[in-house]
Structure formats: structure tokens, C-alpha cells
ZAMARGU-4260 file (C-alpha; in steps of 0.2 Angstrom, whole numbers, plus 5000, padded with zeros to 4 digits):
<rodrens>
0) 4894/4852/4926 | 4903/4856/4942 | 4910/4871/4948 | 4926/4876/4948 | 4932/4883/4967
5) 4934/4902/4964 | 4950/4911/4974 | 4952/4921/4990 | 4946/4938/4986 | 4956/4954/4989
10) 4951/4973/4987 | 4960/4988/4981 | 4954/5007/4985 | 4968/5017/4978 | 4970/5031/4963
15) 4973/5024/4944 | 4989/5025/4937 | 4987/5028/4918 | 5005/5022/4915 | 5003/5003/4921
20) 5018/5004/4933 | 5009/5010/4951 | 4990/5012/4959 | 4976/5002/4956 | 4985/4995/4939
25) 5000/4989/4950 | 4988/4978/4964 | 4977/4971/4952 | 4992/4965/4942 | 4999/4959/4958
30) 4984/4953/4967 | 4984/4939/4947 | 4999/4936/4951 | 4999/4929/4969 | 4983/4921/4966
35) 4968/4929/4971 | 4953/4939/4963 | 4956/4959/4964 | 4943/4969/4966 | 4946/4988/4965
40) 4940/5004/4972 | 4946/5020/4961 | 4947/5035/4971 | 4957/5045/4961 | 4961/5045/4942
45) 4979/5052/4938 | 4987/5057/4921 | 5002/5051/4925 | 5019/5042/4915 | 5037/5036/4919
50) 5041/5055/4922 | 5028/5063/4932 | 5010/5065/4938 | 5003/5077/4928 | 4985/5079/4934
55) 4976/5071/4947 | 4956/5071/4948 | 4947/5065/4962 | 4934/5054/4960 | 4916/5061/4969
60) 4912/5056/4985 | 4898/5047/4982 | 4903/5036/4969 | 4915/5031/4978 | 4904/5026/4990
65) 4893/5018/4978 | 4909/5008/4971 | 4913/5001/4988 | 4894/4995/4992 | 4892/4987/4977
70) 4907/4976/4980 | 4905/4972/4998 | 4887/4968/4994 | 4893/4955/4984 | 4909/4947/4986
75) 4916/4938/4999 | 4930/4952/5005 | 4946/4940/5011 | 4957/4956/5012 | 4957/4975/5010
80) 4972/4986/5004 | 4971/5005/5002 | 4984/5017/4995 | 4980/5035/4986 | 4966/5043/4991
85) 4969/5062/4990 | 4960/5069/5001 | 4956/5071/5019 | 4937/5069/5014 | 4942/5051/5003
90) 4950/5047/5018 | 4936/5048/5031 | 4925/5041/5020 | 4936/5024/5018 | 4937/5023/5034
95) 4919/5026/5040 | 4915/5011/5026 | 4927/4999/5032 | 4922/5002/5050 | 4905/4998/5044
100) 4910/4983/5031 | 4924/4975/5046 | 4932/4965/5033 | 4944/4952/5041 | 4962/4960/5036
105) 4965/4980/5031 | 4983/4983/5023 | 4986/5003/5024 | 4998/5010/5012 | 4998/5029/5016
110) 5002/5034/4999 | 5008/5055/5000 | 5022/5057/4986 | 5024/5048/4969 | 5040/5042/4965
115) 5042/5057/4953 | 5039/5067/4968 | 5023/5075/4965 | 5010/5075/4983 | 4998/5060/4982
120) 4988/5066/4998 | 4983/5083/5004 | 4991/5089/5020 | 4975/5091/5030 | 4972/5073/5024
125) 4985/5068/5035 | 4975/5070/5051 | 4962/5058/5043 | 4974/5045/5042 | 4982/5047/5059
130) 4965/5048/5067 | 4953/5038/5057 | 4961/5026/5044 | 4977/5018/5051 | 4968/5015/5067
135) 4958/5000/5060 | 4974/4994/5051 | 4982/4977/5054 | 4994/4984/5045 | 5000/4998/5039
140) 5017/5001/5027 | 5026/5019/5027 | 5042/5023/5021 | 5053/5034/5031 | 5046/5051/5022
145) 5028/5047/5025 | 5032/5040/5045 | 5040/5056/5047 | 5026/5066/5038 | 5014/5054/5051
150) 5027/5058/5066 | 5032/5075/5062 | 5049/5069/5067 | 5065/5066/5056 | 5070/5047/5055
155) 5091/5046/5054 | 5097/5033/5068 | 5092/5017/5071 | 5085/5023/5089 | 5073/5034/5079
160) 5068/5021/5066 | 5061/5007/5083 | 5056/5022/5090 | 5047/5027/5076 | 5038/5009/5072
165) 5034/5011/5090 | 5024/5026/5089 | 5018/5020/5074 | 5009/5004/5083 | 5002/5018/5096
170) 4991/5025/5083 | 4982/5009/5082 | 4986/4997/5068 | 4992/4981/5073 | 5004/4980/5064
175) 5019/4991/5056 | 5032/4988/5043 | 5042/5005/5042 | 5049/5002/5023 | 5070/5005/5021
180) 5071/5009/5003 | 5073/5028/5005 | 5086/5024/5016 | 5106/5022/5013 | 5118/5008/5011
185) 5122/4991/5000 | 5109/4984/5011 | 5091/4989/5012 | 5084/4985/5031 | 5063/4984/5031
190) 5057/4983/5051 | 5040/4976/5055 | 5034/4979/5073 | 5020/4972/5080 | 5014/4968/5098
195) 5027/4952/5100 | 5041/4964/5096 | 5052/4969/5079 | 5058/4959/5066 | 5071/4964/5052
200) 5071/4960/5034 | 5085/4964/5026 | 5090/4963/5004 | 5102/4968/4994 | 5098/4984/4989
205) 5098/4984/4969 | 5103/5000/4957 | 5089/5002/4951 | 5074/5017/4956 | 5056/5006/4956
210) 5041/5013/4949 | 5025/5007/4959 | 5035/4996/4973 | 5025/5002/4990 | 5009/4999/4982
215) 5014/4982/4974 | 5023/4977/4993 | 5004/4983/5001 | 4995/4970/4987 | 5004/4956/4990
220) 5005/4958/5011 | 4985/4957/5008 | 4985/4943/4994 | 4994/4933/5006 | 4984/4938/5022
225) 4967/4933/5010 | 4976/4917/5005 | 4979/4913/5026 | 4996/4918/5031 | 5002/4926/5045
230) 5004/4944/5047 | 5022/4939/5049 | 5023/4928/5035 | 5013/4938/5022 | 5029/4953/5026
235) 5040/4942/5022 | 5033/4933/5007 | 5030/4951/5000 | 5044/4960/5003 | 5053/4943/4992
240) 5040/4946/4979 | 5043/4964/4978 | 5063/4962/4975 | 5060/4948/4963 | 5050/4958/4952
245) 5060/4974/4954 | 5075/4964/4950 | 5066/4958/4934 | 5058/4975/4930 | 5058/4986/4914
250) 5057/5003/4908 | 5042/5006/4896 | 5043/5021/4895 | 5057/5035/4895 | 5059/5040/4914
255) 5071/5032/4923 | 5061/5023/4936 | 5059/5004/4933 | 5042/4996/4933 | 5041/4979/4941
260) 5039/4964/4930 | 5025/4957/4942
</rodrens>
């Protein structure tokens, strides 16, 4: 009997979503849908719905630890994405385990506030992932609240959006796509910069409020990065993903945010 050839393998450590629309729920759905076995790290366990997050537990230290060894120790890693970890403690512990696992491509999705508005990382956490996370990106995708929460510098021209992916890149990763959605217009204008320069993406932007779209975005970049795209090309293919499935989405439940058909 032969065996069948199993797919690139990609790697969530984020916090659960226990409404199905964002989180670890959201990547792995995505990470089935571009074709590639998730794997997933849970470092935080929210009680959360279409509404609100309501509670937010952190998961020990230690077993998050014991989570990520016992995956690295087995599967072949193709791709790793990160997106809520809490804490400043969750984050320096990620990072010291990635510097030590070197997995081939790192998305970094700094994940503060929930689409409902409620904080998804500490504020001394955000030191941890100037200093210690984003560093060993390749790359990393904010939108304009959490670059100016990493900047400490309001974003409202275009001058101060390139400025700001530029000083994004001088904090390390490699790469940068500085997300639009929270910006104004008929046209939504994501900006990826990297060491050849910057490149715009630009969509119509639909009437609709997502539910769970920057951490779906971040899975696919790293499903196609495990799958062999370009960092270039993975942006793009994600970012087309993302609005087709936001375009498609639904509301379970009874807040107001859509969740993405994925």
C-alpha cells in the first residue's frame, strides 16, 4: 500500500476564539482551506462571541512551552504565524522558542485589540514585541492602530503611512504589510515594504465590518509561504483570499461583524 504524499505544514500560536470567526479557529480553517496541515499553539483561551470578548485566560507558561516542543519535535514546520499572546511574558517566551526552533518563515500578526474593541495584548507586552518577536519576522502585518501603538506616532497622511512601514522594517522583520482596513475611502490601500522598496494593494472596500480578517490574512501569507511563494506573492494571494471570503461571509451570530466564509 503506498503512501499518500502528506502537505506543507504550517503553525499557529495564537489565543482561541470560542465563537469560530477569529484566532486559532480562524487559521486552522484557513490553513484547510489553502492547503496545508495546521498545527496550533494555544496561548490564550477567550470566552468570546460576535459581540464581545468577555474573559480572556492565559494559558501557563509552561504549557505553552510543552505545546510548542512537542510539535517542533515532530513535524516538519514549513511556516510559523503568531497572533494573540497576551502578555509580555507569552511573548518573550515565543520568541526565545522560535529563536531556538529557526523555522524557515515566521508571519507576525501583533494582535492588541479585538474587533469588538476589547485589549488583546498587555501594554508592557508591547516592548516584547518591538524588542524580541517582530525582530525574527519575515513578516509581520499591523493595522494602522497597532503600527501606531508600535510607533507611538499617529498615522493620517500618506507621508506618515511609507514612513511608518519604514520604521517598521527598522525593527527587524523583513518584511512589512501595514493593513488599510482601518482606514477611509471607497478604496482600501494595503502597503507591503520590504528591502526592494513598497508595493500597494489596493480593493474595493466592501460594507461590511469582518470578524477574524487580520488573523485569517496572517494564515494564508504563511500557507502560501509553506506552499513556496514569494513573500511578495504570498501578500498578494492573501490579501485576494481574505476579500473573497469577507465578500462571501455571514453573521452567525447577532453582532454586527461578518465572519469570513473561509
Amino acid at each position: 500500500m503506498t503512501r499518500s504524499i502528506a502537505p506543507p505544514i504550517a503553525l499557529t500560536i495564537a489565543g482561541s476564539d470560542s465563537g469560530g470567526g477569529a484566532g486559532i479557529q480562524a487559521d486552522l480553517k484557513t490553513f484547510r482551506a489553502q492547503g496545508v496541515h495546521g498545527l496550533s499553539v494555544i496561548a490564550a483561551i477567550t470566552s468570546q462571541n460576535t459581540r464581545e470578548v468577555t474573559a480572556v485566560h492565559p494559558v501557563p507558561l509552561a504549557h505553552i512551552r510543552n505545546q510548542i516542543d512537542a510539535l517542533f519535535d515532530d513535524f516538519p514546520v514549513a511556516a510559523v504565524k503568531t497572533g494573540m499572546l497576551g502578555n509580555a511574558a507569552t511573548v518573550r517566551l515565543v520568541a526565545k522558542a522560535l529563536r531556538k526552533r529557526k523555522p524557515a518563515w515566521l508571519v507576525v500578526d501583533p494582535v492588541m485589540i479585538s474587533t469588538s474593541g476589547s485589549r488583546l495584548l498587555d501594554e508592557d507586552a508591547i516592548d516584547a514585541m518591538i524588542n524580541e518577536l517582530i525582530p525574527l519576522a519575515d513578516i509581520v502585518t499591523p493595522n494602522l492602530p497597532e503600527a501606531e501603538a508600535l510607533l507611538g506616532s499617529p498615522l493620517n497622511t500618506p507621508k506618515q503611512l511609507h514612513d511608518a512601514g519604514e520604521a517598521l522594517l527598522a525593527l527587524g522583520a523583513s518584511g512589512v504589510l501595514l493593513k488599510g482596513g482601518h482606514g477611509r475611502g471607497r478604496e482600501v490601500v494595503d502597503r507591503y515594504f520590504d528591502a526592494r522598496g513598497s508595493m500597494d494593494i489596493r480593493h474595493t472596500r466592501l460594507p461590511r465590518e469582518g470578524h477574524g480578517t487580520g488573523c485569517t490574512l496572517a494564515s494564508a501569507i504563511a500557507a502560501a509561504l509553506a506552499k513556496g511563494a514569494t513573500p511578495r506573492q504570498a501578500v498578494r494571494q492573501a490579501v485576494a483570499y481574505v476579500q473573497r471570503a469577507l465578500k462571501n461571509g455571514y453573521r452567525p451570530g447577532g453582532g454586527a461583524a461578518f465572519v469570513l466564509r473561509h
